[in-house]
mmCIF file of the N, C-alpha and C atoms, coordinates in Angstrom:
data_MODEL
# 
_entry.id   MODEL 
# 
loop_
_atom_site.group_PDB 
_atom_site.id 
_atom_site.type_symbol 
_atom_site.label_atom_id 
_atom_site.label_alt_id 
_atom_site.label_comp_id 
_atom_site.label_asym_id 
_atom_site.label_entity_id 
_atom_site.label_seq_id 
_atom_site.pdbx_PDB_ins_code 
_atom_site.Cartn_x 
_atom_site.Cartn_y 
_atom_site.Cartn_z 
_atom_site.occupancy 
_atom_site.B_iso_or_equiv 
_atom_site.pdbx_formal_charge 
_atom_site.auth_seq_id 
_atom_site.auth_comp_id 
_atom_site.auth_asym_id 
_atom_site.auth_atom_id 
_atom_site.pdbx_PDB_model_num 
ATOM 1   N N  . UNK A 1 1  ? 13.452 -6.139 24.082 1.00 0.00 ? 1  UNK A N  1 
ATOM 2   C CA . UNK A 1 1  ? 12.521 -6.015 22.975 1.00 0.00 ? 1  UNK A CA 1 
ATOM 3   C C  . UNK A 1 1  ? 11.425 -5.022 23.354 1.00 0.00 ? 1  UNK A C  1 
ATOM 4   N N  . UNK A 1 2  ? 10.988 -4.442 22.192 1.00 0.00 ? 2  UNK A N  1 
ATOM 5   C CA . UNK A 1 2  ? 9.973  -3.286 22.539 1.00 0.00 ? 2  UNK A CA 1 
ATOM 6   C C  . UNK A 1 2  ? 8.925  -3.788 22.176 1.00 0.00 ? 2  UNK A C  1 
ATOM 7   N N  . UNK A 1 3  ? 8.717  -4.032 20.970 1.00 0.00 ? 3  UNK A N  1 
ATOM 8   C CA . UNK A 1 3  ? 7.380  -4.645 20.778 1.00 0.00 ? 3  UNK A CA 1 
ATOM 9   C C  . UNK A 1 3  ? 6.407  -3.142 20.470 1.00 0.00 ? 3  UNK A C  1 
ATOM 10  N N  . UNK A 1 4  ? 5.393  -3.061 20.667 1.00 0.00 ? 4  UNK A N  1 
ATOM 11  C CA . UNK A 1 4  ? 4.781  -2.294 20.768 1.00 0.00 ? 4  UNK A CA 1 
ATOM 12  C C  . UNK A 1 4  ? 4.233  -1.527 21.791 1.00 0.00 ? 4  UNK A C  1 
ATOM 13  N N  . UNK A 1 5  ? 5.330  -1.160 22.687 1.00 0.00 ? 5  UNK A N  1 
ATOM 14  C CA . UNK A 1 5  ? 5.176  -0.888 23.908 1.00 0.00 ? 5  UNK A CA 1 
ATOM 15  C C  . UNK A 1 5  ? 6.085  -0.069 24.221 1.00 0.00 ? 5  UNK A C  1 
ATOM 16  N N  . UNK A 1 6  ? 5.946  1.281  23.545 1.00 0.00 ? 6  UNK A N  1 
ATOM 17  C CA . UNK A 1 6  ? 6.800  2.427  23.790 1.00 0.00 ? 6  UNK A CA 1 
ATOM 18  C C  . UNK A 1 6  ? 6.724  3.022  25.090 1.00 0.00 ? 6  UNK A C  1 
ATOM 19  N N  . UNK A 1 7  ? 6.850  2.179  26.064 1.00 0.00 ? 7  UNK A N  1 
ATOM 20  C CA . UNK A 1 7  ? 6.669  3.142  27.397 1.00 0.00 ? 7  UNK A CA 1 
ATOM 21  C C  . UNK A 1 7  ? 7.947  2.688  28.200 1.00 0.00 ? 7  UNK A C  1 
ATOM 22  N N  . UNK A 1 8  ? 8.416  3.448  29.138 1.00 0.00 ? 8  UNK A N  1 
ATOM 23  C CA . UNK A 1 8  ? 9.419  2.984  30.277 1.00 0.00 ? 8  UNK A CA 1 
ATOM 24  C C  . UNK A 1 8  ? 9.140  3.708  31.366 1.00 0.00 ? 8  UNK A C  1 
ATOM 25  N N  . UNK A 1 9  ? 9.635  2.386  32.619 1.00 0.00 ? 9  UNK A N  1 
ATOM 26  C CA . UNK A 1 9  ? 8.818  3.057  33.564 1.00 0.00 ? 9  UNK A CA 1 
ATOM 27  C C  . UNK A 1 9  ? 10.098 4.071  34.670 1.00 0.00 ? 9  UNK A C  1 
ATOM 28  N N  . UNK A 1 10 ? 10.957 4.007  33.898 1.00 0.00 ? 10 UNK A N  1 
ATOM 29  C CA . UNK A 1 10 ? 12.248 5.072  34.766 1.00 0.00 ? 10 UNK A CA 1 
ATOM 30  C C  . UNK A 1 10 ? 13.494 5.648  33.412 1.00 0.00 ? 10 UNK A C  1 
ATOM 31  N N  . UNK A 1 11 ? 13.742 6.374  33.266 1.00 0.00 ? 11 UNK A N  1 
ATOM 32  C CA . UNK A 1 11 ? 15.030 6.973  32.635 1.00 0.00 ? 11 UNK A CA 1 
ATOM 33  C C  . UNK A 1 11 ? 16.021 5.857  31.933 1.00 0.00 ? 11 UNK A C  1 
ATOM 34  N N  . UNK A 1 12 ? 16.395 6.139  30.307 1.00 0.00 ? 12 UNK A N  1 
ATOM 35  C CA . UNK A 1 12 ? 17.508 5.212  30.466 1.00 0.00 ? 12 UNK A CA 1 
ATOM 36  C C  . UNK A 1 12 ? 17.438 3.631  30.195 1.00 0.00 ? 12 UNK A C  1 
ATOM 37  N N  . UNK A 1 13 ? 16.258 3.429  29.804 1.00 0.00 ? 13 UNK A N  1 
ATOM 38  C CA . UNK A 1 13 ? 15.706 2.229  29.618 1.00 0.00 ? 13 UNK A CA 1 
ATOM 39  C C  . UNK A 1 13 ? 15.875 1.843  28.761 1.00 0.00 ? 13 UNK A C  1 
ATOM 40  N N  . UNK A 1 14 ? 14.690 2.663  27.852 1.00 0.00 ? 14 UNK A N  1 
ATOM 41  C CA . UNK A 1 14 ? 14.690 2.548  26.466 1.00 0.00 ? 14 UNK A CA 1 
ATOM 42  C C  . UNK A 1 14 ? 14.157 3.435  25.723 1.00 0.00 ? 14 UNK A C  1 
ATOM 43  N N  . UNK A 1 15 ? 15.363 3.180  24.618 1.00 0.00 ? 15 UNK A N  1 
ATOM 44  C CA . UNK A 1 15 ? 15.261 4.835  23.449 1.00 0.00 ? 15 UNK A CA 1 
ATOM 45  C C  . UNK A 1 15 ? 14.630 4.227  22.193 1.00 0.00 ? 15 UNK A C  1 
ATOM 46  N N  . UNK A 1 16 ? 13.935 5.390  21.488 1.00 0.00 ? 16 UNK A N  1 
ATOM 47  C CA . UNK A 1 16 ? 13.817 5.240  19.923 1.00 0.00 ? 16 UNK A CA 1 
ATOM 48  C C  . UNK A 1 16 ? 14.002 6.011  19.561 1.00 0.00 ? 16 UNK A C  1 
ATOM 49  N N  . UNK A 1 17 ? 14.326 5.578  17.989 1.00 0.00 ? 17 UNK A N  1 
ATOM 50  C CA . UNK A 1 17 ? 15.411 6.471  17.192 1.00 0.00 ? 17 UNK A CA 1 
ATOM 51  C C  . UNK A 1 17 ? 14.529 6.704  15.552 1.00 0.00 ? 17 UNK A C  1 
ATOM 52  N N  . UNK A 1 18 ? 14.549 7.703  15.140 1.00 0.00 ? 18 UNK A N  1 
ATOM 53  C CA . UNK A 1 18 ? 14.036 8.079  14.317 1.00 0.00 ? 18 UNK A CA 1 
ATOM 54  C C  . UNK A 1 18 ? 15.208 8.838  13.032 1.00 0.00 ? 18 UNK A C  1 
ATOM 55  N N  . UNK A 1 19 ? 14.434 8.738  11.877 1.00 0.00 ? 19 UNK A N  1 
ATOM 56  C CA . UNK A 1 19 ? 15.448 10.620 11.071 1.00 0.00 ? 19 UNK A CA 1 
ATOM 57  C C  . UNK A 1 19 ? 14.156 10.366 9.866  1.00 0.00 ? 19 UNK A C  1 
ATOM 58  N N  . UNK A 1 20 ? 14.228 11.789 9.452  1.00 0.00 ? 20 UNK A N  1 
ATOM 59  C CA . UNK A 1 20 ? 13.492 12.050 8.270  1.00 0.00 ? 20 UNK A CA 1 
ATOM 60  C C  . UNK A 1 20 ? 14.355 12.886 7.527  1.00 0.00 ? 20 UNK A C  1 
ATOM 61  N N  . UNK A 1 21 ? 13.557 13.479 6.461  1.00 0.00 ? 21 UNK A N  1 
ATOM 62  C CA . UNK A 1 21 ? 14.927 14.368 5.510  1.00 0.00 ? 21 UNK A CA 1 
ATOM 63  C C  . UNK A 1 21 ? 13.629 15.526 5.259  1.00 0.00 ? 21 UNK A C  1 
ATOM 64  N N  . UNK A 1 22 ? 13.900 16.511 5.013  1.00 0.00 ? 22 UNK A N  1 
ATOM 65  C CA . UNK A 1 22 ? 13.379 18.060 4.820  1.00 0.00 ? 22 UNK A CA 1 
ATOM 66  C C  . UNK A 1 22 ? 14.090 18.531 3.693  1.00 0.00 ? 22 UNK A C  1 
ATOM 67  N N  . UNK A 1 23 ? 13.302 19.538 2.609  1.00 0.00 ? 23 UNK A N  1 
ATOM 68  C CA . UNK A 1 23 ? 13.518 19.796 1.781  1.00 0.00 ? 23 UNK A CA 1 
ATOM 69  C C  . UNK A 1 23 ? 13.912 21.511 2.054  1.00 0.00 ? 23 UNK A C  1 
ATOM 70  N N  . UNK A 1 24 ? 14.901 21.998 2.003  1.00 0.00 ? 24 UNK A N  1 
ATOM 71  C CA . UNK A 1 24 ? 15.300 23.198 2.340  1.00 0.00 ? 24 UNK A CA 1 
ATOM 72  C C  . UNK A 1 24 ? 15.597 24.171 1.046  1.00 0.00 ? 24 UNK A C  1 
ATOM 73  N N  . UNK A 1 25 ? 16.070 25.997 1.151  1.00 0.00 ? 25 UNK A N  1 
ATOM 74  C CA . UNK A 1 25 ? 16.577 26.142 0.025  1.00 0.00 ? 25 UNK A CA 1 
ATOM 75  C C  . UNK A 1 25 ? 17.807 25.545 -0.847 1.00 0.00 ? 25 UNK A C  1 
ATOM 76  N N  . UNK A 1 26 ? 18.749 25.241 0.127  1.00 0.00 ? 26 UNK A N  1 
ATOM 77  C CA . UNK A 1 26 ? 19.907 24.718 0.061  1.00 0.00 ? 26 UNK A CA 1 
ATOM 78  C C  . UNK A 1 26 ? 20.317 23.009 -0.014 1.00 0.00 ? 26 UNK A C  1 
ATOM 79  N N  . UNK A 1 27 ? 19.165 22.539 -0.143 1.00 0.00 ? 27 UNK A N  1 
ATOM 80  C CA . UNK A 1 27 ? 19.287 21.118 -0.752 1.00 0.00 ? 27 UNK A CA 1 
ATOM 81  C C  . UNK A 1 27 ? 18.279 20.344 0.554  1.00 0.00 ? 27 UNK A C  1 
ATOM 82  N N  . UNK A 1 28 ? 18.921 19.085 0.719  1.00 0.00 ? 28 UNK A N  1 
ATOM 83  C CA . UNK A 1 28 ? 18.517 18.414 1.955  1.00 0.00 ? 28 UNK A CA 1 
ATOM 84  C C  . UNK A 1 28 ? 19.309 18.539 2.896  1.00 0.00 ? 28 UNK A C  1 
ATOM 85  N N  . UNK A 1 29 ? 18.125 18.409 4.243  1.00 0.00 ? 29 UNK A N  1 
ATOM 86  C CA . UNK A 1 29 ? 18.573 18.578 5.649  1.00 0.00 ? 29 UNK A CA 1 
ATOM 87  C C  . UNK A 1 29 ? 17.851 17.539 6.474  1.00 0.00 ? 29 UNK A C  1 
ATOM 88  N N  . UNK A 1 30 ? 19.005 16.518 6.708  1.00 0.00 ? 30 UNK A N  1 
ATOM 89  C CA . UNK A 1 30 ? 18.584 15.385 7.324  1.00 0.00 ? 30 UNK A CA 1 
ATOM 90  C C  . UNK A 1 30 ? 18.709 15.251 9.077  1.00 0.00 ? 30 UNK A C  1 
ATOM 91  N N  . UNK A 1 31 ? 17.689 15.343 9.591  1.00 0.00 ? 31 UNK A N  1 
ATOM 92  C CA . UNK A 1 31 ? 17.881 15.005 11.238 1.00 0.00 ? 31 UNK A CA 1 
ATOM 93  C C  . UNK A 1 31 ? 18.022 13.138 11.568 1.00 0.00 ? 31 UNK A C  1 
ATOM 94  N N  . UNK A 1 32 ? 18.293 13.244 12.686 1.00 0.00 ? 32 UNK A N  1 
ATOM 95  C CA . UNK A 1 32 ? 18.769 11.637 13.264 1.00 0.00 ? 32 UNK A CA 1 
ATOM 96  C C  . UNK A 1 32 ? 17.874 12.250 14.849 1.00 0.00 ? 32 UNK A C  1 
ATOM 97  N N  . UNK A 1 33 ? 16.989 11.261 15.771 1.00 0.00 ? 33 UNK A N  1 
ATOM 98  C CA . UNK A 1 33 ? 16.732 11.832 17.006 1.00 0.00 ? 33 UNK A CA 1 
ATOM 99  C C  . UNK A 1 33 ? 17.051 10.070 17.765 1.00 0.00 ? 33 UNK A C  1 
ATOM 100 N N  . UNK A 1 34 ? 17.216 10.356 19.407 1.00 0.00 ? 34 UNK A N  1 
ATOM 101 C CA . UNK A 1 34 ? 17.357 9.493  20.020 1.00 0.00 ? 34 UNK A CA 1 
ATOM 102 C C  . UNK A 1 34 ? 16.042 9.804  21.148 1.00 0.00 ? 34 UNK A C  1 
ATOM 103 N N  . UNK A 1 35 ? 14.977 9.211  21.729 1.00 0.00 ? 35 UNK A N  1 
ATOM 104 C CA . UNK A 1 35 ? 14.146 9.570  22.353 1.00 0.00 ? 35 UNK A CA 1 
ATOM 105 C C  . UNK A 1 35 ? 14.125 8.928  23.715 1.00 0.00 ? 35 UNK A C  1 
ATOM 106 N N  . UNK A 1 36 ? 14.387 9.269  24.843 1.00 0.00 ? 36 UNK A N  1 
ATOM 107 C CA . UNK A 1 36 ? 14.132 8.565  25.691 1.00 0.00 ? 36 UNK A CA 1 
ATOM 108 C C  . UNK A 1 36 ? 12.813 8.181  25.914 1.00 0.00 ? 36 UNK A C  1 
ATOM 109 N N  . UNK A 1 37 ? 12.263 7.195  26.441 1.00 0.00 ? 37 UNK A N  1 
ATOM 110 C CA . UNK A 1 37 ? 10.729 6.695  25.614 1.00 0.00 ? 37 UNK A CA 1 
ATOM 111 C C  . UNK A 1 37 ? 9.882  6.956  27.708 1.00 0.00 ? 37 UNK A C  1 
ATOM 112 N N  . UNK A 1 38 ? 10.715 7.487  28.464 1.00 0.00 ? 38 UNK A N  1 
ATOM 113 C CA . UNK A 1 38 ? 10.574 7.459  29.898 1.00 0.00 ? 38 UNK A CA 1 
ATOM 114 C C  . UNK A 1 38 ? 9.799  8.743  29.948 1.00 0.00 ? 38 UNK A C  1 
ATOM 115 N N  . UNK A 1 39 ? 10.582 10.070 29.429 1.00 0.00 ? 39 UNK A N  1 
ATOM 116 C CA . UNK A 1 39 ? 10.103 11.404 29.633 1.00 0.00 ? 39 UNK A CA 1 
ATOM 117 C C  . UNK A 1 39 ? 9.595  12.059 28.100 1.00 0.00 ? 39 UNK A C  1 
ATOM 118 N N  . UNK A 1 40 ? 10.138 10.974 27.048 1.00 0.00 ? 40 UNK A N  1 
ATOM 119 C CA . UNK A 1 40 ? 10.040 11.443 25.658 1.00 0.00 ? 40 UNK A CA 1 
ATOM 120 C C  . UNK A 1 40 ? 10.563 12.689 25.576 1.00 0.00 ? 40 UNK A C  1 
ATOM 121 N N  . UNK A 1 41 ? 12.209 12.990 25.987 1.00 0.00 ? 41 UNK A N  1 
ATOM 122 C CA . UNK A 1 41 ? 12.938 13.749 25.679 1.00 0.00 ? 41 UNK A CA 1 
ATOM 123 C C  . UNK A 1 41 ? 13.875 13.294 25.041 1.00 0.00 ? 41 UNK A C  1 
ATOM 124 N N  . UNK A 1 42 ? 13.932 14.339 23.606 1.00 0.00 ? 42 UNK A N  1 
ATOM 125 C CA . UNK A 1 42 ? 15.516 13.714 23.038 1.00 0.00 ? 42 UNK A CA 1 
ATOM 126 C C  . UNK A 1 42 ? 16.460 14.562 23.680 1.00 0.00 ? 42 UNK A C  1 
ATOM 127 N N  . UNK A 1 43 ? 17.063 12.955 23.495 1.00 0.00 ? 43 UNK A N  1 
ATOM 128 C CA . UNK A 1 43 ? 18.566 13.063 24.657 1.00 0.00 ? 43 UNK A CA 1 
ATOM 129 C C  . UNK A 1 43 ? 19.754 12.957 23.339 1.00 0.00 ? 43 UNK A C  1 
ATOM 130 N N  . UNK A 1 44 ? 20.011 13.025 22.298 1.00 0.00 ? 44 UNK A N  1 
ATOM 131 C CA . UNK A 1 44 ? 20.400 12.624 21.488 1.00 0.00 ? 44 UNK A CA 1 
ATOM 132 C C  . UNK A 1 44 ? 19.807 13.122 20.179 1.00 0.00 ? 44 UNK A C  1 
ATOM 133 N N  . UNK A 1 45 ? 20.701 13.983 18.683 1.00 0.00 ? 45 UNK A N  1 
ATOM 134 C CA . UNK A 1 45 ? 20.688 14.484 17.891 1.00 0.00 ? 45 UNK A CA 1 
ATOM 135 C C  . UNK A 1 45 ? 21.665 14.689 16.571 1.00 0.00 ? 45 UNK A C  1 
ATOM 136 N N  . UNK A 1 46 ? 20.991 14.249 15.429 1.00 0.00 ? 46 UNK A N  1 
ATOM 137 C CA . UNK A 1 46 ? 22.321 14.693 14.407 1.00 0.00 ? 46 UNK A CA 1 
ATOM 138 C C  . UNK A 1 46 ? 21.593 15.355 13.039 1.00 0.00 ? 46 UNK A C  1 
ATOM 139 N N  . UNK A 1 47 ? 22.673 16.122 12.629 1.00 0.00 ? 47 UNK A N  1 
ATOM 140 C CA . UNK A 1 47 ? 21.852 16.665 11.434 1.00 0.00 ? 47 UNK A CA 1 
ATOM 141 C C  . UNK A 1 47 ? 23.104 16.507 10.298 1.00 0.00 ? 47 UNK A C  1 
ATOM 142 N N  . UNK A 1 48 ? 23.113 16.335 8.770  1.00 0.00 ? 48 UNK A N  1 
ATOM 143 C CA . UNK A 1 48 ? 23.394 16.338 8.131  1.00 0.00 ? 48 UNK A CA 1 
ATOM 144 C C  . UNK A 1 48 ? 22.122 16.241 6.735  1.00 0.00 ? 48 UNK A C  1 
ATOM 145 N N  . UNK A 1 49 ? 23.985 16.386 5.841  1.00 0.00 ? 49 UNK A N  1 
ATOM 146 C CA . UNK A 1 49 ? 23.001 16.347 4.099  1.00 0.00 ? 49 UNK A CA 1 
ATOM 147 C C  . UNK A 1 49 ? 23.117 15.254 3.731  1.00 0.00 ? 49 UNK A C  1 
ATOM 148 N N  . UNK A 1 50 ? 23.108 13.795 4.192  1.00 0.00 ? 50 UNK A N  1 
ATOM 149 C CA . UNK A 1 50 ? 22.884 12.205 4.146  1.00 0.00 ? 50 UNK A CA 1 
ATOM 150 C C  . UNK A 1 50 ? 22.422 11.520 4.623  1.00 0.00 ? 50 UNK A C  1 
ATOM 151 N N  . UNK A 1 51 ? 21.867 10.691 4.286  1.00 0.00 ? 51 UNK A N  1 
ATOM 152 C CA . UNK A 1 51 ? 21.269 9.423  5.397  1.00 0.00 ? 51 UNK A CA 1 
ATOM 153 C C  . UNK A 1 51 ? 22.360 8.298  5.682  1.00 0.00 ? 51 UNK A C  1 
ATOM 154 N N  . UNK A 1 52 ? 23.280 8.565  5.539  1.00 0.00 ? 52 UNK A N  1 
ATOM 155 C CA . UNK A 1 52 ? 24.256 7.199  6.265  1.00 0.00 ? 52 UNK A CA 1 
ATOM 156 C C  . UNK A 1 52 ? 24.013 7.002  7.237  1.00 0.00 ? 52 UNK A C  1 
ATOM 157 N N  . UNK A 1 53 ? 24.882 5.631  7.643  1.00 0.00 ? 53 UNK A N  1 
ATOM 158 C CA . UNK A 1 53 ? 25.099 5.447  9.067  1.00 0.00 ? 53 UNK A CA 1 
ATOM 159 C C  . UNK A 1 53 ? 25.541 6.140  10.047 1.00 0.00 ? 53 UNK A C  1 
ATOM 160 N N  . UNK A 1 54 ? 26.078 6.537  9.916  1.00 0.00 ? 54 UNK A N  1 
ATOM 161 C CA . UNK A 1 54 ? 27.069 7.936  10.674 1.00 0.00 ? 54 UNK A CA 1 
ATOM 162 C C  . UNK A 1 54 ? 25.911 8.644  11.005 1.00 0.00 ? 54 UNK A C  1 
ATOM 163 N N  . UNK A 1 55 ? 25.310 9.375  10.352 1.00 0.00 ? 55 UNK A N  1 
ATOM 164 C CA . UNK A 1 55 ? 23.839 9.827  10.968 1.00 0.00 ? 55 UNK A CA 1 
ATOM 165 C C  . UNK A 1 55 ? 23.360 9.575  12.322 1.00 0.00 ? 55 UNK A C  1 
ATOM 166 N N  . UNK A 1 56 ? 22.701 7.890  12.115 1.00 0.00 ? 56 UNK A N  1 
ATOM 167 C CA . UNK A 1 56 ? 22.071 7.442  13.287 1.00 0.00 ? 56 UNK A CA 1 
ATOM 168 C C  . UNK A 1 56 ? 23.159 7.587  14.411 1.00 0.00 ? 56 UNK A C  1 
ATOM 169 N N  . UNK A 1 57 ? 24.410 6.658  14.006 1.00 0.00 ? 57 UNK A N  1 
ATOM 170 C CA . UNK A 1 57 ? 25.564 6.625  15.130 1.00 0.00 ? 57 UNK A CA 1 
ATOM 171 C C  . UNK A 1 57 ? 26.106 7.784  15.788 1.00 0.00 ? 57 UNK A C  1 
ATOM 172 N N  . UNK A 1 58 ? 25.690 8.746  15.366 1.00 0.00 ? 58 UNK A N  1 
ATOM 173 C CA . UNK A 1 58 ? 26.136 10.192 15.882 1.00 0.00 ? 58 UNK A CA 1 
ATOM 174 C C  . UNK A 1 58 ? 25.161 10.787 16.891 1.00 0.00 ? 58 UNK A C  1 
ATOM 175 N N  . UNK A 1 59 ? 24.097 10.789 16.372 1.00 0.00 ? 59 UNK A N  1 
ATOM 176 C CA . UNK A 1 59 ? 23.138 10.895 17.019 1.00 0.00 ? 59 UNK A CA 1 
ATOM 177 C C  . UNK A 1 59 ? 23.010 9.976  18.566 1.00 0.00 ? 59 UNK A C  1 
ATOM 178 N N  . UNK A 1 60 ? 23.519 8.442  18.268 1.00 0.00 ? 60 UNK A N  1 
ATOM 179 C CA . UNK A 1 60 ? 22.970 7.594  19.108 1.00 0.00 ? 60 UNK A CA 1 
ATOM 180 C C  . UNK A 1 60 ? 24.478 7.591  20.343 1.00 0.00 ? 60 UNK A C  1 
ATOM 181 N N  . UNK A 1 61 ? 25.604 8.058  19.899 1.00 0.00 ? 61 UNK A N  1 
ATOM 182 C CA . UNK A 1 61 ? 26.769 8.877  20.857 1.00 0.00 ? 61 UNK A CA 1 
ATOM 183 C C  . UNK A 1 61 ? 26.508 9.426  21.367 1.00 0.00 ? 61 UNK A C  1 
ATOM 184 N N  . UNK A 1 62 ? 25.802 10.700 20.995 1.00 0.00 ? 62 UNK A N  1 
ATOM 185 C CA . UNK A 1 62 ? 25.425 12.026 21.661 1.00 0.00 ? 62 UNK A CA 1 
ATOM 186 C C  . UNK A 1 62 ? 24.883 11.533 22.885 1.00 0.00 ? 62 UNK A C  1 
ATOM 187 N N  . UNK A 1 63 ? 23.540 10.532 22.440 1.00 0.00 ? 63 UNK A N  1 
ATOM 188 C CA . UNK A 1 63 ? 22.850 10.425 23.617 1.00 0.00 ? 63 UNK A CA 1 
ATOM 189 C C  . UNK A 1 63 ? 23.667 9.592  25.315 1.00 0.00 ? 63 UNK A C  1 
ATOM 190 N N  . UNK A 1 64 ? 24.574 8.370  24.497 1.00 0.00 ? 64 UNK A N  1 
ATOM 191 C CA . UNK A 1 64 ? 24.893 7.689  25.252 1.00 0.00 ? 64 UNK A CA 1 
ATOM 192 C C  . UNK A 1 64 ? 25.994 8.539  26.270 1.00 0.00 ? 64 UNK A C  1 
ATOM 193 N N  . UNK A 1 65 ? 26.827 9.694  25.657 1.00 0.00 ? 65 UNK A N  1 
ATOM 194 C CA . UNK A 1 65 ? 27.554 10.608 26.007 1.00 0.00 ? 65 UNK A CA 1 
ATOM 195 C C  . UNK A 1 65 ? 27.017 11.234 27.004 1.00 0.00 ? 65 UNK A C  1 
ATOM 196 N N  . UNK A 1 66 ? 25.937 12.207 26.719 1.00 0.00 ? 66 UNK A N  1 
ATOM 197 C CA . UNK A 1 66 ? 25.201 13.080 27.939 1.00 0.00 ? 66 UNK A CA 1 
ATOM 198 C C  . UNK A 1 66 ? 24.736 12.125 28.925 1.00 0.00 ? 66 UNK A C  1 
ATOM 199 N N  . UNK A 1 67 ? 23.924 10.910 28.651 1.00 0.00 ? 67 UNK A N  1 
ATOM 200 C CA . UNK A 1 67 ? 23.521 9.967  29.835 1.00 0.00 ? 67 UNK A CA 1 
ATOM 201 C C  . UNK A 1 67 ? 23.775 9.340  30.200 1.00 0.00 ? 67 UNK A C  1 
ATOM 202 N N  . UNK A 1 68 ? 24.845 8.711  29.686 1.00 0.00 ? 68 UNK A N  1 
ATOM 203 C CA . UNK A 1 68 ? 25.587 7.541  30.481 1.00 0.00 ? 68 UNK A CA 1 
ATOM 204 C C  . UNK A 1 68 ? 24.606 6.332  30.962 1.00 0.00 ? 68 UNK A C  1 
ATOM 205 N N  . UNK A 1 69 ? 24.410 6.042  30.248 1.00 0.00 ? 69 UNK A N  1 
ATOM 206 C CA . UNK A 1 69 ? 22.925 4.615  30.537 1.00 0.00 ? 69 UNK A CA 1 
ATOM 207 C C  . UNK A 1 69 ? 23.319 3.209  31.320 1.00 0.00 ? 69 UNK A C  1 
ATOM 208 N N  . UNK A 1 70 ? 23.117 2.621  31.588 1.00 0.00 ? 70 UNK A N  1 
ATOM 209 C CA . UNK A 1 70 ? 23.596 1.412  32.120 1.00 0.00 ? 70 UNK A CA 1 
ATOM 210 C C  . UNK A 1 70 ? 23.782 0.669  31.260 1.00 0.00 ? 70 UNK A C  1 
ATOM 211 N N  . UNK A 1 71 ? 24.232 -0.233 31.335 1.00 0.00 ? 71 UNK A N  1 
ATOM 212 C CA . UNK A 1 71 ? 24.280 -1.682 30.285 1.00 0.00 ? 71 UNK A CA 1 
ATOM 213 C C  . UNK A 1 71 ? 22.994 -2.024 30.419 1.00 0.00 ? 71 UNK A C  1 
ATOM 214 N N  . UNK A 1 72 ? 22.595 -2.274 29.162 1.00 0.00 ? 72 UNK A N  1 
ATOM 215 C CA . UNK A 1 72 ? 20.845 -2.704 28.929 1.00 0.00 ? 72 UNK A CA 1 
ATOM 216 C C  . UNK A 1 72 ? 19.831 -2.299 28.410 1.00 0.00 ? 72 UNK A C  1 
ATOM 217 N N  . UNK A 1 73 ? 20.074 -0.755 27.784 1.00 0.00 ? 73 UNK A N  1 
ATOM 218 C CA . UNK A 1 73 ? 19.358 -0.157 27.383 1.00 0.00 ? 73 UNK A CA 1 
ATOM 219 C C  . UNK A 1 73 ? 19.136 -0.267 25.819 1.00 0.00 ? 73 UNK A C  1 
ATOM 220 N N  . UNK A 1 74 ? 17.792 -0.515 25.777 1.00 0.00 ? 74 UNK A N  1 
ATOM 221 C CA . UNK A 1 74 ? 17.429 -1.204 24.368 1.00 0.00 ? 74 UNK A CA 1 
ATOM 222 C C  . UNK A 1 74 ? 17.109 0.585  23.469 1.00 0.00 ? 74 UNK A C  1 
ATOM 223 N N  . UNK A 1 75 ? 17.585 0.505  22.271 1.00 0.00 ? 75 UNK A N  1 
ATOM 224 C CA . UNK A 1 75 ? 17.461 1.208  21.341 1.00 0.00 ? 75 UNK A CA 1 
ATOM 225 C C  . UNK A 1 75 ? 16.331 0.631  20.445 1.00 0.00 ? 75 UNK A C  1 
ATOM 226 N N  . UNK A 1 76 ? 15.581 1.333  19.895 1.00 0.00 ? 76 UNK A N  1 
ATOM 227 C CA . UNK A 1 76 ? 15.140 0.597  18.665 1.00 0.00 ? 76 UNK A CA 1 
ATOM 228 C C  . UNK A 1 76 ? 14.667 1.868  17.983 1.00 0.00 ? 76 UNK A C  1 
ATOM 229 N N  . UNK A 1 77 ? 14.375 1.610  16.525 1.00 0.00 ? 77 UNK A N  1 
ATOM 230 C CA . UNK A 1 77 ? 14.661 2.253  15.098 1.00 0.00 ? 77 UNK A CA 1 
ATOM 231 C C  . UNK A 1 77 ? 14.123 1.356  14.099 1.00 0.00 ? 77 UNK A C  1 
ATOM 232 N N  . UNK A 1 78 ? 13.186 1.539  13.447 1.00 0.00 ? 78 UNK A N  1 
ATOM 233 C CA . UNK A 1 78 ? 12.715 0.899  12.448 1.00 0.00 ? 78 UNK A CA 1 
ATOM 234 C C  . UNK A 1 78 ? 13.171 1.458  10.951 1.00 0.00 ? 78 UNK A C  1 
# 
């Protein structure tokens, strides 16, 4: 649980996950981010023209893909 306590004290811990939508010429352009909350680098990214699930879950692959996290690592996303 995070709680209100976006900090970690090593890599890999714990991520948050965000997306907003942007208004472009070409319609909407939706990002997905995964943040490691340790270095506050996203490790993890998706872009599309939807907010589905697939969005977040793409995004939240990417990350688990490049870092390979341990078992335990709490995500959270409001």
């Amino acid at each position: 649980m995070i709680g209100r306590d976006f900090t970690a004290n090593s890599p890999n811990l714990r991520w948050c996950g965000d997306i907003t939508y942007i208004k472009t010429w070409d319609g909407w352009a939706c990002p997905a981010t995964v943040i490691d909350l340790h270095s506050r680098k996203v490790v993890g990214w998706s872009l599309a023209d939807h907010m589905r699930t697939s969005l977040i879950t793409d995004a939240l692959e990417m990350a688990i893909t490049h870092r390979n996290p341990s078992a335990g690592v709490i995500f959270h996303s409001d």
